[in-house]
VMD Tcl script that draws the C-alpha trace (Angstrom):
set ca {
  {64.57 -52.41 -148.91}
  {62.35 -54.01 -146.37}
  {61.16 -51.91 -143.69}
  {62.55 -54.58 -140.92}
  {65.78 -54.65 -142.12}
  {66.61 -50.84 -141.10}
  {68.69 -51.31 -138.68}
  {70.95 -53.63 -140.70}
  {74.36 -52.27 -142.27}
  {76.89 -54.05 -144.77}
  {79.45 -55.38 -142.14}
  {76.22 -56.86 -139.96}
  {74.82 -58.66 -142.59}
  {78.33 -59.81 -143.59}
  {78.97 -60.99 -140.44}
  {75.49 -63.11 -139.95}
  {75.90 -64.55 -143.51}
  {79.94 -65.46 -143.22}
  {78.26 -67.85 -140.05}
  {76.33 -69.35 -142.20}
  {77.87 -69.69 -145.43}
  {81.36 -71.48 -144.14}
  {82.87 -72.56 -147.09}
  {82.36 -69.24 -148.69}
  {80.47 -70.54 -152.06}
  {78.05 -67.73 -151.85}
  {74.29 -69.22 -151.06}
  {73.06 -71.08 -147.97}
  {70.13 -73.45 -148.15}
  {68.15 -76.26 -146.43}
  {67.84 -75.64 -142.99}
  {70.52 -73.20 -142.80}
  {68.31 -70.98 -144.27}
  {66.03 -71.16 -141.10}
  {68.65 -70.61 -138.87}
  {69.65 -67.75 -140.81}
  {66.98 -65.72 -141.04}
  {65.97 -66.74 -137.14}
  {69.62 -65.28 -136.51}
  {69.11 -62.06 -138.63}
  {65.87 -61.25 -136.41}
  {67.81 -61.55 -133.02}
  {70.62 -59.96 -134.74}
  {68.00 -56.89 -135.59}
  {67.24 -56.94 -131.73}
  {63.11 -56.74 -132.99}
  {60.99 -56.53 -129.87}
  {58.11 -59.56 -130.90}
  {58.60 -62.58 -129.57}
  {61.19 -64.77 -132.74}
  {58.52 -67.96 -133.34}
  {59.12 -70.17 -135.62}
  {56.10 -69.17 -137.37}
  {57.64 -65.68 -137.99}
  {60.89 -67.21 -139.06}
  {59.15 -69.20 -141.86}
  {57.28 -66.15 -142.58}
  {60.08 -64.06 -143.36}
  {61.76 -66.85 -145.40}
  {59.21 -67.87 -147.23}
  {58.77 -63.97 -148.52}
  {62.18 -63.78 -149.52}
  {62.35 -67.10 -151.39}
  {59.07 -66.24 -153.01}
  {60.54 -62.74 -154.29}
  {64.60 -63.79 -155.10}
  {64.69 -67.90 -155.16}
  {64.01 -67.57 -159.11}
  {65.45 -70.87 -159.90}
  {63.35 -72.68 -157.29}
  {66.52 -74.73 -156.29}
  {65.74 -74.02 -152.40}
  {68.68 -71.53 -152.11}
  {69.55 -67.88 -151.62}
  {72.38 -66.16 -152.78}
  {74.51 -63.44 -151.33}
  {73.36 -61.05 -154.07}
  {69.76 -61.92 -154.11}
  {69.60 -61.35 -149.84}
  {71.45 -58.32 -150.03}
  {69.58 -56.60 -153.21}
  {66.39 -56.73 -150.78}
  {67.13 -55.82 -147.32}
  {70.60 -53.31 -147.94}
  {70.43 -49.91 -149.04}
  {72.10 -49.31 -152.65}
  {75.36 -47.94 -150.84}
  {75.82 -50.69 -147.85}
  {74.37 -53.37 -150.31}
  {77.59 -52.50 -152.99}
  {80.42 -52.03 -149.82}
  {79.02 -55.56 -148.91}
  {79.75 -57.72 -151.61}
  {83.16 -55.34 -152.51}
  {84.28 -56.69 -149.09}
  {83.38 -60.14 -149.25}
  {85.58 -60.03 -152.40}
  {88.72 -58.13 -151.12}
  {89.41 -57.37 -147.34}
  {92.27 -55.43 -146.17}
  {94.92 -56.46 -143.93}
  {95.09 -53.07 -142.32}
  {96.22 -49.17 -143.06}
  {99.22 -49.58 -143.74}
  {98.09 -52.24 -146.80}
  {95.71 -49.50 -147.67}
  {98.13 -46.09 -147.35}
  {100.92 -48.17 -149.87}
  {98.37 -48.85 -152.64}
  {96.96 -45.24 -152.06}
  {100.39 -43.39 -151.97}
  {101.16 -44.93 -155.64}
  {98.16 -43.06 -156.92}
  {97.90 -40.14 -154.82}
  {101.17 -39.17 -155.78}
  {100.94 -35.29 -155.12}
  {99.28 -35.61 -151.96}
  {96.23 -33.79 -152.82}
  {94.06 -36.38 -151.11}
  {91.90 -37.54 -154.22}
  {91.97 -39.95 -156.83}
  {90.49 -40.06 -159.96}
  {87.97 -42.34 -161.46}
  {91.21 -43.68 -163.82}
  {93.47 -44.24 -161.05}
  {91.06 -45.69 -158.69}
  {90.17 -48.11 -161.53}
  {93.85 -48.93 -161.39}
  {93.79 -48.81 -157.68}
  {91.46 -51.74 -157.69}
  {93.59 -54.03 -160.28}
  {96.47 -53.46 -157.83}
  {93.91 -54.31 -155.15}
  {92.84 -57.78 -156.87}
  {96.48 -58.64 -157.99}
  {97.83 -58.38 -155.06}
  {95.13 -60.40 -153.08}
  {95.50 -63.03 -155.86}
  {92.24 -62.46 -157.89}
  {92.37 -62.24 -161.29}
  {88.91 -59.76 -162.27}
  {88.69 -59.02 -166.33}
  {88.77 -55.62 -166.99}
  {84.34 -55.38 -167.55}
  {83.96 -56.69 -163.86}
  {86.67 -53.52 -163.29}
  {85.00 -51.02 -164.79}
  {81.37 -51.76 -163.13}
  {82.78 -51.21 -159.81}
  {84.74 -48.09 -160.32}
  {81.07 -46.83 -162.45}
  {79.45 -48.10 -159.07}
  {81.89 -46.47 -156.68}
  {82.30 -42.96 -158.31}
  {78.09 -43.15 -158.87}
  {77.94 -43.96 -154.73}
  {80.47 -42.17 -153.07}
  {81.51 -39.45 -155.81}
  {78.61 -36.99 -153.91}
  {79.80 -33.58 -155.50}
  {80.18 -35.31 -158.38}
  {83.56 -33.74 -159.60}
  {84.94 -36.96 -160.64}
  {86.89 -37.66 -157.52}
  {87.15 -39.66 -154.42}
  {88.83 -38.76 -150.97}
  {91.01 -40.67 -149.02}
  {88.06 -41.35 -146.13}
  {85.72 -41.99 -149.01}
  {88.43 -45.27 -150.32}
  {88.83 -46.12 -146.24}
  {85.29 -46.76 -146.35}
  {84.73 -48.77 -149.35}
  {87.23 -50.78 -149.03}
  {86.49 -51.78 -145.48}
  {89.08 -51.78 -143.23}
  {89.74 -53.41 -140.29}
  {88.72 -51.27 -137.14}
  {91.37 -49.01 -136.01}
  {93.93 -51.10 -134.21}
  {94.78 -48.75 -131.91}
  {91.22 -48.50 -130.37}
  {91.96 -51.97 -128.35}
  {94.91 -50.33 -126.33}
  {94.23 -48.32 -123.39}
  {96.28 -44.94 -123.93}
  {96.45 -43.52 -120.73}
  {97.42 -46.94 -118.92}
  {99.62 -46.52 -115.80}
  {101.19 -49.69 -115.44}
  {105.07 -49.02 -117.40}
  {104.98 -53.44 -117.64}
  {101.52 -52.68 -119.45}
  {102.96 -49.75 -121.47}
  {105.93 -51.89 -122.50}
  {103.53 -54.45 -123.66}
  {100.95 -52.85 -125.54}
  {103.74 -50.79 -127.45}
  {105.90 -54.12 -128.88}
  {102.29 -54.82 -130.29}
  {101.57 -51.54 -131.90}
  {104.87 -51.52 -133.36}
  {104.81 -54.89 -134.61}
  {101.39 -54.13 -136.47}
  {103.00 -51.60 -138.19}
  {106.40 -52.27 -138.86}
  {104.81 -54.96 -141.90}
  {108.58 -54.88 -143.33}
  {110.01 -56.24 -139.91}
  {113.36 -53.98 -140.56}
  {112.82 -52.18 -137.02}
  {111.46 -49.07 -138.30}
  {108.58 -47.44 -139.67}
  {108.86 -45.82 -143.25}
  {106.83 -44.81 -146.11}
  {103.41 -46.45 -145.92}
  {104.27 -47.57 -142.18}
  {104.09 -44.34 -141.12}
  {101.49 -43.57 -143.38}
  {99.33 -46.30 -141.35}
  {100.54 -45.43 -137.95}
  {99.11 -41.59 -138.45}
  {95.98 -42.46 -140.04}
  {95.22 -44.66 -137.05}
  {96.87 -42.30 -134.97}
  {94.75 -38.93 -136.29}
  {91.51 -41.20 -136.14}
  {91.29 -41.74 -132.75}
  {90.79 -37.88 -132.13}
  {89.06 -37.26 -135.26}
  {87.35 -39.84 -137.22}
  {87.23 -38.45 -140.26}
  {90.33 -37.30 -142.08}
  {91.57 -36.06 -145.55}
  {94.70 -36.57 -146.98}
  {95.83 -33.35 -146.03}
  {95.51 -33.63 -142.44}
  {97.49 -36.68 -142.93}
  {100.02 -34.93 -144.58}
  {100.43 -32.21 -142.42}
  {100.58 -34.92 -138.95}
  {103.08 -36.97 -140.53}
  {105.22 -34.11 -141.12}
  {105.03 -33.21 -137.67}
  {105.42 -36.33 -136.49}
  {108.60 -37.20 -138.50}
  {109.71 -33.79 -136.59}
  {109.15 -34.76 -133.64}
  {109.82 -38.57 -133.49}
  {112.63 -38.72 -136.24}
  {115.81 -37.81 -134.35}
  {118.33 -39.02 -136.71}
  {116.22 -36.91 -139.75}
  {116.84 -40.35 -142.02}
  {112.89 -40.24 -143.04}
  {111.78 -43.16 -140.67}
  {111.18 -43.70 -137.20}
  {113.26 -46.23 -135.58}
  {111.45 -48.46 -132.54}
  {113.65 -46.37 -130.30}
  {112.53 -42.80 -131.50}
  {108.58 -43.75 -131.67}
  {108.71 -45.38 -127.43}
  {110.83 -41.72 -126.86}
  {108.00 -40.15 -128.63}
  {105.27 -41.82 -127.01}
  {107.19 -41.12 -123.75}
  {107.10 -44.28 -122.35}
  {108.87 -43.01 -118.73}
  {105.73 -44.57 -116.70}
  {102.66 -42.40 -115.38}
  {103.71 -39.46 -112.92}
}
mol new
graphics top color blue
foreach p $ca { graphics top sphere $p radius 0.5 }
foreach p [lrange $ca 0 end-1] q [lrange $ca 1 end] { graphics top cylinder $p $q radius 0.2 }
display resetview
């Protein structure tokens, strides 16, 4: 990896090329590719002036080194191989291929497999994990394309090497969208701006639109909720919230929380 590039991560660079490369076809060329890499150098915030000299410096040392065919373009692959270390370089083009919706999309797909809530899957289920993933995003992957990314996940993010991968470990990889609950303001005074901001959060989460959260709903609504006081968090710490949570929040003990329990729960009476 190119020493310039440091600062760079997977969801940068994906979000500088996805500028550039609009209809998704995976290369940019022409003079796109100037703009691009001028972009990527005020992206990287470097402190020399950005001429257009060093712009066609920089380009002309990655076509030289990944433009193989001579056809003028660079692909997403070739870019990334370069300036990406081996970890963001494989959560990059994962992502480009399957984003999620949000937690709850993630917590369903991961309940299936985690089934005894130890907080780990194994390389076999996550390999099923991602065919679920695919299907249900519409992509049809043949089963070698499968296999090489569970190989390349377990050899990435499997770091004890026991043959396992945590439940932060999947959040990661499979990129999801920041927490949702970050954009609220928690400790707002206003009951009109309470009101407001809660018909949104429920909304997000209530993905079945029945009025209440269940199963993966919940699931989702705890993972976001657990994150914002600690960012990293294992499936048994989820486990053990929700169960308090239900406790708490689920008056009528059916196993969901109804709009009404979770604005009693969050105590929506206005600020004192």
């Amino acid at each position: 990896m190119d020493s310039t590039f440091d600062k760079l991560d997977a969801a940068g660079f994906l979000e500088i090329w996805q500028h550039f490369d609009a209809d998704d076809n995976g290369y940019i060329e022409g003079k796109e590719l100037d703009e691009f890499f001028r972009h990527l150098l005020k992206k990287l915030g470097t402190e020399d002036e950005i001429t257009t000299e060093k712009v066609h410096r920089v380009k002309e040392r990655f076509m030289s080194a990944y433009d193989d065919t001579a056809d003028g373009r660079l692909q997403i692959q070739e870019l990334a191989n370069m300036i990406l270390p081996e970890d963001e370089n494989f959560l990059l083009l994962f992502r480009r291929e399957t984003p999620l919706d949000n937690s709850v999309e993630f917590m369903r797909i991961w309940r299936s497999y985690d089934a005894d809530s130890s907080g780990f899957i194994s390389a076999v289920e996550l390999r099923n994990f991602l065919h679920d993933l695919f299907y249900q995003h519409k992509k049809k992957i043949p089963g070698s394309k499968l296999d090489e990314y569970t190989d390349a996940m377990m050899k990435i993010f499997d770091k004890n090497k026991d043959g396992r991968l945590e439940l932060n470990d999947m959040a990661r990889i499979l990129a999801l969208q920041e927490n949702f609950l970050l954009q609220f303001k928690m400790d707002a005074c206003s009951i009109e701006e309470r009101k407001r901001d809660f018909e949104t959060i429920f909304a997000h989460y209530d993905v079945s639109k029945t009025g209440a959260l269940e199963g993966p709903e919940v699931d989702g609504f705890v993972k976001d909720m657990m994150e914002l006081v600690k960012p990293s968090i294992s499936g048994v710490d989820l486990d053990k919230f929700r169960e308090i949570l239900l406790n708490h929040c689920d008056v009528n003990k059916d196993g969901k929380i109804q709009k009404s329990e979770l604005a009693l729960c969050l105590g929506l009476k206005g600020c004192p």
